[in-house]
LUMKE-618046 format. One record per atom (N, C-alpha, C): residue number from 1; residue in three letters; atom name; z, y, x. Coordinates in nm, 4 decimals. Example, Ala and Ser with C-alpha at 12.3 -4.5 7.8 and 13.67 -1.06 7.14 Angstrom:
% LUMKE-618046
<atom nr="1" rest="ALA" atom="N" c3="0.7800" c2="-0.5690" c1="1.3190"/>
<atom nr="1" rest="ALA" atom="CA" c3="0.7800" c2="-0.4500" c1="1.2300"/>
<atom nr="1" rest="ALA" atom="C" c3="0.7800" c2="-0.3300" c1="1.3200"/>
<atom nr="2" rest="SER" atom="N" c3="0.7080" c2="-0.2250" c1="1.2850"/>
<atom nr="2" rest="SER" atom="CA" c3="0.7140" c2="-0.1060" c1="1.3670"/>
<atom nr="2" rest="SER" atom="C" c3="0.7870" c2="0.0030" c1="1.2900"/>
This chain:
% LUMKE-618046
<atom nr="1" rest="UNK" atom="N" c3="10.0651" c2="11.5907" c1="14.1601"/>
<atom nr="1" rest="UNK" atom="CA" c3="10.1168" c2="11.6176" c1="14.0281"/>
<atom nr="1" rest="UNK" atom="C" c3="10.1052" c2="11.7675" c1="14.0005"/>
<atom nr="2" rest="UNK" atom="N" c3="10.2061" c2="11.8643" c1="14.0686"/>
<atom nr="2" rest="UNK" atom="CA" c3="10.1910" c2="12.0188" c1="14.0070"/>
<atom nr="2" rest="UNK" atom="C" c3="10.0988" c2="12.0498" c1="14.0840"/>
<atom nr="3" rest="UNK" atom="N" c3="10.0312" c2="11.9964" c1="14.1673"/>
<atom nr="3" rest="UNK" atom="CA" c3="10.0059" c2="12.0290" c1="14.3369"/>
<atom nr="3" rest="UNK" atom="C" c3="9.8436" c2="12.0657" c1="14.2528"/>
<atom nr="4" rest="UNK" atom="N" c3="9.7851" c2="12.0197" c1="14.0936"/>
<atom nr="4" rest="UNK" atom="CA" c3="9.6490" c2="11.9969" c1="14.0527"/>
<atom nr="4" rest="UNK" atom="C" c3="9.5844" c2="11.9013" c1="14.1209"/>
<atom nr="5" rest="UNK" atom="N" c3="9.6210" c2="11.8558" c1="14.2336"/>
<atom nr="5" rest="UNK" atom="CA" c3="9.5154" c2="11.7602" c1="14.2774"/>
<atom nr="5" rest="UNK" atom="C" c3="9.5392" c2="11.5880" c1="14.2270"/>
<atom nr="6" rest="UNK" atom="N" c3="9.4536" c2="11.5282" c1="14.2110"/>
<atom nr="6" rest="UNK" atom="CA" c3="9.4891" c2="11.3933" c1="14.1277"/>
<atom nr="6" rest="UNK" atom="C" c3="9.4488" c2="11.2883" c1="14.2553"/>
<atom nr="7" rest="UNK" atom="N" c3="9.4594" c2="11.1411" c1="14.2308"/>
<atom nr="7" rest="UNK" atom="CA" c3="9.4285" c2="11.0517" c1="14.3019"/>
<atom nr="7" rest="UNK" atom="C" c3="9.3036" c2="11.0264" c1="14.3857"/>
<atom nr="8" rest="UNK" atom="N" c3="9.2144" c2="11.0994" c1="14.3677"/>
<atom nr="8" rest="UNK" atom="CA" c3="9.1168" c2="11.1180" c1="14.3665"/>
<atom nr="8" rest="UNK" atom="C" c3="9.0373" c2="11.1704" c1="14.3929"/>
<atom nr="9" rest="UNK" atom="N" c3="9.1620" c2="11.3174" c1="14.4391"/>
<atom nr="9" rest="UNK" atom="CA" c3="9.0885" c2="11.4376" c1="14.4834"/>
<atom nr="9" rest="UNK" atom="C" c3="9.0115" c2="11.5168" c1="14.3622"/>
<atom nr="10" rest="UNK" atom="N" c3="9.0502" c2="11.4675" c1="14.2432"/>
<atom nr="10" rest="UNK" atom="CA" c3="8.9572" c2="11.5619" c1="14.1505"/>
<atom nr="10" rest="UNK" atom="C" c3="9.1094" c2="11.6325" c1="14.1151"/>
<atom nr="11" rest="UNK" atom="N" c3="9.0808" c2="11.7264" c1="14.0110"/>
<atom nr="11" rest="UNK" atom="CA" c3="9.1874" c2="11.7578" c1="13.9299"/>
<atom nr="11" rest="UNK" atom="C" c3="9.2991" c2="11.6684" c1="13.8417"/>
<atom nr="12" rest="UNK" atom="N" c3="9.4402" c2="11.6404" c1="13.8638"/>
<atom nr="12" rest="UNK" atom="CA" c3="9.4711" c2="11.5391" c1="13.8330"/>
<atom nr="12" rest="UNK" atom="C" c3="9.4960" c2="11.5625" c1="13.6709"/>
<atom nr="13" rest="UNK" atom="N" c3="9.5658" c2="11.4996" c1="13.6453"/>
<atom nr="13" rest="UNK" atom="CA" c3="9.5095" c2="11.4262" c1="13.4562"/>
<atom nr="13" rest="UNK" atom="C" c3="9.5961" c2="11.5167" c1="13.4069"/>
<atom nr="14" rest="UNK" atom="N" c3="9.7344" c2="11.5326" c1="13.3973"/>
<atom nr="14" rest="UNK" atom="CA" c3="9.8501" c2="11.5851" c1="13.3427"/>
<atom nr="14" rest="UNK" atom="C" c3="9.8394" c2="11.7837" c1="13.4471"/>
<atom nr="15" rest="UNK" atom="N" c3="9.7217" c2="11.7766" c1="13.5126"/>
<atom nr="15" rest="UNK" atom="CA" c3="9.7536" c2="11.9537" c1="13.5738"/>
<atom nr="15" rest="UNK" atom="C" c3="9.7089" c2="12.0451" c1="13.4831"/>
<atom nr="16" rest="UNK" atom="N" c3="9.6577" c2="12.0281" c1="13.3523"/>
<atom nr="16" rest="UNK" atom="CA" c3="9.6880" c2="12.1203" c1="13.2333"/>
<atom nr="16" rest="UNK" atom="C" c3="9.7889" c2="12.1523" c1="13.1357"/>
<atom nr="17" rest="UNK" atom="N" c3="9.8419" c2="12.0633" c1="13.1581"/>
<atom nr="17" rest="UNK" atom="CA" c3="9.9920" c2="12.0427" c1="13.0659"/>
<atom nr="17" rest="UNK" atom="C" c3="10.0862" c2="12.0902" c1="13.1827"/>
<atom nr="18" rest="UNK" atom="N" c3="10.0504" c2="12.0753" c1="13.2831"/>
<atom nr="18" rest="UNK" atom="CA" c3="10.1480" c2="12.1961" c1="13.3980"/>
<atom nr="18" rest="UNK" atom="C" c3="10.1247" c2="12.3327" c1="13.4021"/>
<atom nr="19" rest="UNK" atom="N" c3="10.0309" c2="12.3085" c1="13.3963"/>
<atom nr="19" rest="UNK" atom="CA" c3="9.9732" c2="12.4893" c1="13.3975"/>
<atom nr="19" rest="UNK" atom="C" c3="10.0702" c2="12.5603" c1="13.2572"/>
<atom nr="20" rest="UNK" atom="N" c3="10.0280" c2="12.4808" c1="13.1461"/>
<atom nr="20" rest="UNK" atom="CA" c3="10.0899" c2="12.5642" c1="13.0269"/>
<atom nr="20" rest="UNK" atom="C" c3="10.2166" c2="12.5563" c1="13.0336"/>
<atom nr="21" rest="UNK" atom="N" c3="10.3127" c2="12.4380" c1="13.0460"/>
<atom nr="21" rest="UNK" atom="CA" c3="10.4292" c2="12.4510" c1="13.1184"/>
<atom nr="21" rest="UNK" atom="C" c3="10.4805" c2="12.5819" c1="13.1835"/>
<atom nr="22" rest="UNK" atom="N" c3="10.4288" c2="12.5753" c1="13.3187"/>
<atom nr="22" rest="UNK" atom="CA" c3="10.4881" c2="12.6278" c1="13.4264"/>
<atom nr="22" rest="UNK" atom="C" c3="10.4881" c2="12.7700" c1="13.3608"/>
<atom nr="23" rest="UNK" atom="N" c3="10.3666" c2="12.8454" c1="13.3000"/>
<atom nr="23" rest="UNK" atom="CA" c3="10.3430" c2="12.9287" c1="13.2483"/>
<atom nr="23" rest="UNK" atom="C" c3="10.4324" c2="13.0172" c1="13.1509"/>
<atom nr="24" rest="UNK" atom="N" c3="10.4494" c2="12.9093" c1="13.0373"/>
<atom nr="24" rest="UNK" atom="CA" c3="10.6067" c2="12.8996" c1="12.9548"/>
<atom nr="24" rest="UNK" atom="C" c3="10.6703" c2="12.9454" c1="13.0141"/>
<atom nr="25" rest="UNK" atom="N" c3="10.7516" c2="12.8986" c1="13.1191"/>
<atom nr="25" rest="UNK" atom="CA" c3="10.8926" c2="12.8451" c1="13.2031"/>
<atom nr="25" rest="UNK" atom="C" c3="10.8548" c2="12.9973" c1="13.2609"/>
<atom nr="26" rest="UNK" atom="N" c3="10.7956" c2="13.0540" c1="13.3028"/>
<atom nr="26" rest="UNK" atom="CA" c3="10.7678" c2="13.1915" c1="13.4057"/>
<atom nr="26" rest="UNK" atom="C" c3="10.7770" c2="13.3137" c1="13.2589"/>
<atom nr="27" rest="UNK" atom="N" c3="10.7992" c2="13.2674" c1="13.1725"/>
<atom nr="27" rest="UNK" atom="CA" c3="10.7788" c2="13.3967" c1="13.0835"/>
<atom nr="27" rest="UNK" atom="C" c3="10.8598" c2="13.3984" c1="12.9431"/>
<atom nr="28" rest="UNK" atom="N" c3="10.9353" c2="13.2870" c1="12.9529"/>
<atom nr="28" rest="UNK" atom="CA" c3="11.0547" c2="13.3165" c1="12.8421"/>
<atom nr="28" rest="UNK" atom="C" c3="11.1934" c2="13.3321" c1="12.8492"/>
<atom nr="29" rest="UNK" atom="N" c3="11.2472" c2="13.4067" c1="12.8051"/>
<atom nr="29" rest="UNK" atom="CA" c3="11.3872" c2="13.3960" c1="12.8016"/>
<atom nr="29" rest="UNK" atom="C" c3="11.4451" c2="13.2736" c1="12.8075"/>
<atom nr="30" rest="UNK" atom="N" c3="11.4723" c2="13.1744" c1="12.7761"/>
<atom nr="30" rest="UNK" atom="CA" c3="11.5362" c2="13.0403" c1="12.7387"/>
<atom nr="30" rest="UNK" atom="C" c3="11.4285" c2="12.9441" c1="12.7459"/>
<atom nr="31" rest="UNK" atom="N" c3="11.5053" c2="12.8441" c1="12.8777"/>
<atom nr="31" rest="UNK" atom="CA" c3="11.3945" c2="12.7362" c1="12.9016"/>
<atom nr="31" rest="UNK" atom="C" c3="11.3688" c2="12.6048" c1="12.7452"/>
<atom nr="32" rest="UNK" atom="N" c3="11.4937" c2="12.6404" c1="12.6668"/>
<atom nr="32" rest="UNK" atom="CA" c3="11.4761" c2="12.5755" c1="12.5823"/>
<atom nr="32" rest="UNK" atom="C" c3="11.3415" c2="12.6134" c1="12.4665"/>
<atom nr="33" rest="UNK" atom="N" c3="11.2503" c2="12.7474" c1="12.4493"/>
<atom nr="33" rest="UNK" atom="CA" c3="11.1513" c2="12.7910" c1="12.4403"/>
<atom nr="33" rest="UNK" atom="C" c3="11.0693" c2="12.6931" c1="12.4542"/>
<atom nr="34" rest="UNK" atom="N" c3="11.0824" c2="12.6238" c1="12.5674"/>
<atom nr="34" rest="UNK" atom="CA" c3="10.9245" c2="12.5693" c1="12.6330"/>
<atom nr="34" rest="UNK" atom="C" c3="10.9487" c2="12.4184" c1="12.6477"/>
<atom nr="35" rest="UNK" atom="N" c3="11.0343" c2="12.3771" c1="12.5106"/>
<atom nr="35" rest="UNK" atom="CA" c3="11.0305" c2="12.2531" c1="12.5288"/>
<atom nr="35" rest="UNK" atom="C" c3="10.9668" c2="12.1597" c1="12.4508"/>
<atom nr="36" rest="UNK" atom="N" c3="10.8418" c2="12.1526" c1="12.4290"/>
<atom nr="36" rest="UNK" atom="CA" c3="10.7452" c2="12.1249" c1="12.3584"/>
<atom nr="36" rest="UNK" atom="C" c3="10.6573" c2="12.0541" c1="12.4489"/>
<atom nr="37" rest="UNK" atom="N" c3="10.6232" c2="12.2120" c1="12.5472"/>
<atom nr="37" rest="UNK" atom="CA" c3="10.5319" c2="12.1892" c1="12.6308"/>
<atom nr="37" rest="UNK" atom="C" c3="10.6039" c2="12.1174" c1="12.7483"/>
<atom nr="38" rest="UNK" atom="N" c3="10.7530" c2="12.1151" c1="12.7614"/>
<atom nr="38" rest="UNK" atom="CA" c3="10.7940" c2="12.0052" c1="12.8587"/>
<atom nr="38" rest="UNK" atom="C" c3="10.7689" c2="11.8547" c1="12.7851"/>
<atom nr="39" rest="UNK" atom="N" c3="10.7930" c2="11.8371" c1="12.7269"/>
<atom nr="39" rest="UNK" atom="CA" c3="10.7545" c2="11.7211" c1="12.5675"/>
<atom nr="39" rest="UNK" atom="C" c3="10.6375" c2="11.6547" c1="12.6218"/>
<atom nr="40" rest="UNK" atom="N" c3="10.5169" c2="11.7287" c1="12.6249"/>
<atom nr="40" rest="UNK" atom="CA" c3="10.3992" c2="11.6876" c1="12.6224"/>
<atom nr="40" rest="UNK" atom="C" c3="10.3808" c2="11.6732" c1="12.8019"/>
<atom nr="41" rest="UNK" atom="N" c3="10.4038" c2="11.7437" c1="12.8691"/>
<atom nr="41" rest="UNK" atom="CA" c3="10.3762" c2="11.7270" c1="13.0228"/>
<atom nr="41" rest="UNK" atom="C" c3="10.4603" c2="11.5756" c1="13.0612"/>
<atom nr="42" rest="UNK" atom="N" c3="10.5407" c2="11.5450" c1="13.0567"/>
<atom nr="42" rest="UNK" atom="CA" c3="10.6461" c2="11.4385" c1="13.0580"/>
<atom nr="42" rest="UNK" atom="C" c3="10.5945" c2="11.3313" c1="12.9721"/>
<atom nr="43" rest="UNK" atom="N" c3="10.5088" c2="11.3254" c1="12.8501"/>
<atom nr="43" rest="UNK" atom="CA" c3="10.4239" c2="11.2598" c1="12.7878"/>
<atom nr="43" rest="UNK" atom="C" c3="10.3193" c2="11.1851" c1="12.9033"/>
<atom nr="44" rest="UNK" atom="N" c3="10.2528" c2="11.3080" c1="12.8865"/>
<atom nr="44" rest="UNK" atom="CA" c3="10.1070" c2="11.2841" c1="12.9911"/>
<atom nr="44" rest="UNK" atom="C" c3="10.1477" c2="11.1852" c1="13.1242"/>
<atom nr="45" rest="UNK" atom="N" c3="10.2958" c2="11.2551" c1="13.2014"/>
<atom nr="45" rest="UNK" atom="CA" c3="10.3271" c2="11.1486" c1="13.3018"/>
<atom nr="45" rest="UNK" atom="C" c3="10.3793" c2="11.0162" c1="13.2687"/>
<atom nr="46" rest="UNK" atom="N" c3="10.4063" c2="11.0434" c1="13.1752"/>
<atom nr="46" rest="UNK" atom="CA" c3="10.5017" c2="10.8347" c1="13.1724"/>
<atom nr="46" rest="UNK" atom="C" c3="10.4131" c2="10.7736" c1="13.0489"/>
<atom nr="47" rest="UNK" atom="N" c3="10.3763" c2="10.8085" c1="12.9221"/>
<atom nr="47" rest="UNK" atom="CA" c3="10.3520" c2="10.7598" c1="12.8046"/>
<atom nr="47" rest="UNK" atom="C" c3="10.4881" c2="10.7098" c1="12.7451"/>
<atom nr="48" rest="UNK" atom="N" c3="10.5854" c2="10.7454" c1="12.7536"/>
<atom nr="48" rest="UNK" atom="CA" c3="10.7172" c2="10.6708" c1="12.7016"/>
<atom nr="48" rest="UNK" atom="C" c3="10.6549" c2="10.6649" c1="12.5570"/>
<atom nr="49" rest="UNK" atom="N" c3="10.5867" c2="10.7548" c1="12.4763"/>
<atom nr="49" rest="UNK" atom="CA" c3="10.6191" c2="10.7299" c1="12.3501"/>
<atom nr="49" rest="UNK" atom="C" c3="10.4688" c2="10.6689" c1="12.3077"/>
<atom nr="50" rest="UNK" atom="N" c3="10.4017" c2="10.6664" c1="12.3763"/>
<atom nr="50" rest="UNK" atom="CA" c3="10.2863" c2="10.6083" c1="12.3214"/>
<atom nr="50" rest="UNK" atom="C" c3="10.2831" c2="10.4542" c1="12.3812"/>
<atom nr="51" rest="UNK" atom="N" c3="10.3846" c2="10.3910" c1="12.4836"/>
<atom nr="51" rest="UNK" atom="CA" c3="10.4492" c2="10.3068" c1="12.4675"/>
<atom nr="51" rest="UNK" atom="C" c3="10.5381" c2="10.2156" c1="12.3657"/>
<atom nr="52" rest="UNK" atom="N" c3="10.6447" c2="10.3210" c1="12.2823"/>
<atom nr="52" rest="UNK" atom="CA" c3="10.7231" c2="10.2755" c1="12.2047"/>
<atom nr="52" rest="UNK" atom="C" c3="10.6872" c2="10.2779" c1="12.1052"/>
<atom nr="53" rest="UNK" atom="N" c3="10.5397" c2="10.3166" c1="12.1002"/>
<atom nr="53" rest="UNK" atom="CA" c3="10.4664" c2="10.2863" c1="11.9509"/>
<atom nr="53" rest="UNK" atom="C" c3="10.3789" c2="10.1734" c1="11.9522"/>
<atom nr="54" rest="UNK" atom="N" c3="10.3406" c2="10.1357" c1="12.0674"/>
<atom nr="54" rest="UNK" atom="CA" c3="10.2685" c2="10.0309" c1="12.0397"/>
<atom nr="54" rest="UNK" atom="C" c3="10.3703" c2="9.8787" c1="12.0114"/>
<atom nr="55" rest="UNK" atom="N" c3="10.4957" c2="9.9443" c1="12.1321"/>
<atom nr="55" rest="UNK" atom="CA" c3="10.6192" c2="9.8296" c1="12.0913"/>
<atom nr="55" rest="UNK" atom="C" c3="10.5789" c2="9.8195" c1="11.9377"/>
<atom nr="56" rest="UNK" atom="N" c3="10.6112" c2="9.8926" c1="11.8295"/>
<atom nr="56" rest="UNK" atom="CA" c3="10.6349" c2="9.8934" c1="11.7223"/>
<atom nr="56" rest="UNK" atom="C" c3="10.5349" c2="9.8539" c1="11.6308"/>
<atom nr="57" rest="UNK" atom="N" c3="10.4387" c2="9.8697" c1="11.6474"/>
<atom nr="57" rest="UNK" atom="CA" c3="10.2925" c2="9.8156" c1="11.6249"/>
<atom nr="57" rest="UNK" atom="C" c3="10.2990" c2="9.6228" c1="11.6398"/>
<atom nr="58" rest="UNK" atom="N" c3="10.3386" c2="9.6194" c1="11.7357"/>
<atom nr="58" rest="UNK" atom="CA" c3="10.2983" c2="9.4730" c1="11.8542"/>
<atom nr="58" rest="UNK" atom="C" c3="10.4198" c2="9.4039" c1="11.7235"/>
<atom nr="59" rest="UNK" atom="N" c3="10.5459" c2="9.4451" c1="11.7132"/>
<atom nr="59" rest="UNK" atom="CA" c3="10.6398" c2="9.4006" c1="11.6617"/>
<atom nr="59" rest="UNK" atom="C" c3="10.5985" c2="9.3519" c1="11.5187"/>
<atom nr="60" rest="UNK" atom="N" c3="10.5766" c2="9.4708" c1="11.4723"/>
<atom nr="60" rest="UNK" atom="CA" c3="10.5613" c2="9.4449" c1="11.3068"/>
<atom nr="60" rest="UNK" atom="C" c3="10.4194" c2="9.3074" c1="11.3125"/>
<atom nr="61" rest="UNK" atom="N" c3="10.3186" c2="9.3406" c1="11.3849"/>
<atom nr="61" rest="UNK" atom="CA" c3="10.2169" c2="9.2637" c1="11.3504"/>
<atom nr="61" rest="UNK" atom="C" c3="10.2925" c2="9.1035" c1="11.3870"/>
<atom nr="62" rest="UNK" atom="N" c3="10.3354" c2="9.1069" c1="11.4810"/>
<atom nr="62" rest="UNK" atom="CA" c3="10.4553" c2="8.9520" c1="11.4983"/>
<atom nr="62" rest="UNK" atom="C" c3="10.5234" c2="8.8777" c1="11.3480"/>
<atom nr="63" rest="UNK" atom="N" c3="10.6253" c2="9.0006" c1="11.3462"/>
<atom nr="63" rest="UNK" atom="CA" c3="10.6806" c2="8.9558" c1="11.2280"/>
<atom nr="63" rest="UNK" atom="C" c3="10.5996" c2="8.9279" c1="11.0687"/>
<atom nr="64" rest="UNK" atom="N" c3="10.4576" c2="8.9940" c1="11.1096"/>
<atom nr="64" rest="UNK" atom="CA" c3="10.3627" c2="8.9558" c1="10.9774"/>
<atom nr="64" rest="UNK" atom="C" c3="10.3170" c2="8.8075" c1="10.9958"/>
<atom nr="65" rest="UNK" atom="N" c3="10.2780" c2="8.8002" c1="11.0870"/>
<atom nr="65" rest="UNK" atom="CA" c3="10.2943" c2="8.6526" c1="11.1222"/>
<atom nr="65" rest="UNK" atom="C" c3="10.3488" c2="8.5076" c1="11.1122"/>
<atom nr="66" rest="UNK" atom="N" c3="10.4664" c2="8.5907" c1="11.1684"/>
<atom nr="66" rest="UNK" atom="CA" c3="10.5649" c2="8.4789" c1="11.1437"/>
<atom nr="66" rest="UNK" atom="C" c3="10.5950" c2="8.4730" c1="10.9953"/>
<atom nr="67" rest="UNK" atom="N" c3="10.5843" c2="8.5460" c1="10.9211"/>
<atom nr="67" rest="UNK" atom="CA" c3="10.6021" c2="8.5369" c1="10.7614"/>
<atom nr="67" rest="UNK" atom="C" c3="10.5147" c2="8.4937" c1="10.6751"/>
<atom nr="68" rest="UNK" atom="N" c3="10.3752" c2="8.4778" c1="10.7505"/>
<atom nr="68" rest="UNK" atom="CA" c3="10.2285" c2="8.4152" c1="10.7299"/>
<atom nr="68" rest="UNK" atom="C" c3="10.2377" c2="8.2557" c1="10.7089"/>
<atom nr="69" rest="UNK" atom="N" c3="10.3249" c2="8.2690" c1="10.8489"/>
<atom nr="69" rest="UNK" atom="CA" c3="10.2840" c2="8.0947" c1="10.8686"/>
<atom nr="69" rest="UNK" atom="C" c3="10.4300" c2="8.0068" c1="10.7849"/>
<atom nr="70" rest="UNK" atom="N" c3="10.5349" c2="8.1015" c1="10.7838"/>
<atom nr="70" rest="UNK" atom="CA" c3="10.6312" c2="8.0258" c1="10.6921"/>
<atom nr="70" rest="UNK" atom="C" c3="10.6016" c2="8.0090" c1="10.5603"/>
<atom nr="71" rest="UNK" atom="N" c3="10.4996" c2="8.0431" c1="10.5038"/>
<atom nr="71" rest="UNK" atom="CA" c3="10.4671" c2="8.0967" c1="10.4021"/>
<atom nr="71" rest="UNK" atom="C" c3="10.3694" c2="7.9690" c1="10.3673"/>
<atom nr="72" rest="UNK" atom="N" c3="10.2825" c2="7.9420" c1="10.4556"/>
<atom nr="72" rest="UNK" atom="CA" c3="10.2014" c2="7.8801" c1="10.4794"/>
<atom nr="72" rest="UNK" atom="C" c3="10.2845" c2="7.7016" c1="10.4996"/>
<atom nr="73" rest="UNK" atom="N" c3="10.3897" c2="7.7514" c1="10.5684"/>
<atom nr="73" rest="UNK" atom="CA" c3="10.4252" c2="7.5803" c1="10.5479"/>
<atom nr="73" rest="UNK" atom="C" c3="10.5387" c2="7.5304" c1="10.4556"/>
<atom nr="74" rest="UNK" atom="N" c3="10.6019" c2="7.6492" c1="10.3721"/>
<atom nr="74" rest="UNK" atom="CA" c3="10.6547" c2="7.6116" c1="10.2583"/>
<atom nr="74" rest="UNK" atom="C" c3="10.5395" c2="7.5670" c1="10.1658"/>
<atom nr="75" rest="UNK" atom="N" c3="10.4261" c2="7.6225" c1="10.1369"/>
<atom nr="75" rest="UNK" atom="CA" c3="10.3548" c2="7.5759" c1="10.0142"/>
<atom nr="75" rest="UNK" atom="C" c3="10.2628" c2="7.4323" c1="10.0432"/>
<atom nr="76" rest="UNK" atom="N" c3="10.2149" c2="7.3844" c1="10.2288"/>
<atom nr="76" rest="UNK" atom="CA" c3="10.2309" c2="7.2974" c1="10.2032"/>
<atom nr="76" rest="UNK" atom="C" c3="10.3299" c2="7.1450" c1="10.1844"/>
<atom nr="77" rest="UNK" atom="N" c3="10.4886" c2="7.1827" c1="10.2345"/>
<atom nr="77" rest="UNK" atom="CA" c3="10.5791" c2="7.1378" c1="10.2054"/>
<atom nr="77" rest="UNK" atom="C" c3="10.5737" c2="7.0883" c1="10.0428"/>
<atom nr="78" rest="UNK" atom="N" c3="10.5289" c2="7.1751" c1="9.9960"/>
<atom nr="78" rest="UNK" atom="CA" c3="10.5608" c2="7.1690" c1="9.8079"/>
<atom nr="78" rest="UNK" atom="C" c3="10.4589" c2="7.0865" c1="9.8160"/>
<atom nr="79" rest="UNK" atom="N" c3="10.3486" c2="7.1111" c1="9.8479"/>
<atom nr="79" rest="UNK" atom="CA" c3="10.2468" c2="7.0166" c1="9.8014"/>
<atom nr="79" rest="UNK" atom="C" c3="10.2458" c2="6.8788" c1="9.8527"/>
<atom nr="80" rest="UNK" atom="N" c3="10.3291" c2="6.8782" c1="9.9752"/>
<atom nr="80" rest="UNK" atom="CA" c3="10.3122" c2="6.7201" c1="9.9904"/>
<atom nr="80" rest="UNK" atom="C" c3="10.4474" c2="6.6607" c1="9.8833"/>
<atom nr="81" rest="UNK" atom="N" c3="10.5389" c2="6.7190" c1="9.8824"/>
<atom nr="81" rest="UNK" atom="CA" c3="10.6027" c2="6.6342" c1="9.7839"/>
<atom nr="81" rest="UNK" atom="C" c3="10.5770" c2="6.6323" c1="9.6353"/>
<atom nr="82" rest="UNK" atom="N" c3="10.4940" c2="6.7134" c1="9.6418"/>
<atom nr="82" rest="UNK" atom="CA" c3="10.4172" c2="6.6706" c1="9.4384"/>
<atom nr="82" rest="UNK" atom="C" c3="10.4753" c2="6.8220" c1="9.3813"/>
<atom nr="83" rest="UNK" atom="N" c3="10.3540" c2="6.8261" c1="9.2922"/>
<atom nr="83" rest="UNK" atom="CA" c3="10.4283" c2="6.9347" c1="9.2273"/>
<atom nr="83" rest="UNK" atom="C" c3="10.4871" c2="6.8345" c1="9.0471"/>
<atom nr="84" rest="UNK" atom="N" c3="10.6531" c2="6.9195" c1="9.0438"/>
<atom nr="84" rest="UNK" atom="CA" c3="10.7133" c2="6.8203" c1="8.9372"/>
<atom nr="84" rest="UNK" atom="C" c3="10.6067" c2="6.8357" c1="8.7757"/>
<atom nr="85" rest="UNK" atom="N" c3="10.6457" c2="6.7288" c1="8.7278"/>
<atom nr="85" rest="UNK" atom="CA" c3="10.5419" c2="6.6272" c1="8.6678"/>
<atom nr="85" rest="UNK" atom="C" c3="10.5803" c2="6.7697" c1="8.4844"/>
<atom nr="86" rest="UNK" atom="N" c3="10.5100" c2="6.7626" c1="8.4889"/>
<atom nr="86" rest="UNK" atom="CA" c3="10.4820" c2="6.8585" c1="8.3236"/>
<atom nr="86" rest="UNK" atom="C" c3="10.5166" c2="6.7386" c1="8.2396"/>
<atom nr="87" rest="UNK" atom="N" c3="10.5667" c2="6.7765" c1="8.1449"/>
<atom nr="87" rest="UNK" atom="CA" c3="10.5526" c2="6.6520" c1="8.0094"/>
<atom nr="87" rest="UNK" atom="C" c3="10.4944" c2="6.7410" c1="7.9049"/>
<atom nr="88" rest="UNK" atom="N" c3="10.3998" c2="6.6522" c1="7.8793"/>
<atom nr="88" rest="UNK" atom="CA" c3="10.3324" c2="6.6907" c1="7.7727"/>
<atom nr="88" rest="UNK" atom="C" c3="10.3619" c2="6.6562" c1="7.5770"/>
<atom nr="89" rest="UNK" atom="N" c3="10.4002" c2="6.7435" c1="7.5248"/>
<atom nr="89" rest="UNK" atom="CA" c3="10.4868" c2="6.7127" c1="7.3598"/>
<atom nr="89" rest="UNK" atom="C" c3="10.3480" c2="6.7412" c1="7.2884"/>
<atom nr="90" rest="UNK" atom="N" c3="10.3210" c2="6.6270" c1="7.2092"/>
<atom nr="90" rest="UNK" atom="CA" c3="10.2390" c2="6.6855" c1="7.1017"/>
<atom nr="90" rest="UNK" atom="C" c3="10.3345" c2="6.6749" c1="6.9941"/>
């Protein structure tokens, strides 16, 4: 992880977002300064939020769905029981 080395032995994925980090953290007054770049390093390791967006994505497209097909079996509901009869006045 901070170590730069990845699974792989190459450079690991998130050791640029440490670098700028650590960098921050070594040169500001207030660690609260560098919390952006803690933001994004903590990103890179978990995906929490590019997780909780796809939750939200996954969700809505569900509920379009489900509003598709109710939709879909109210109108043929109507249609099997007739649509009511017009009277015609001349």
């Amino acid at each position: 992880m901070a170590s730069g080395w990845g699974i792989n032995g190459n450079k690991g994925r998130c050791y640029d977002f440490w670098l700028d980090f650590s960098e921050c953290m070594s040169r500001c007054r207030q660690p609260t300064d560098c919390g952006l770049l803690r933001e994004d390093y903590l990103e890179c390791l978990h995906h929490s939020k590019e997780f909780q967006r796809r939750n939200r994505i996954y969700k809505e497209e569900q509920r379009k769905l489900r509003a598709a097909i109710r939709r879909r079996e109210e109108a043929a509901k109507e249609k099997a029981e007739g649509a009511p009869a017009v009277s015609a006045q001349h």
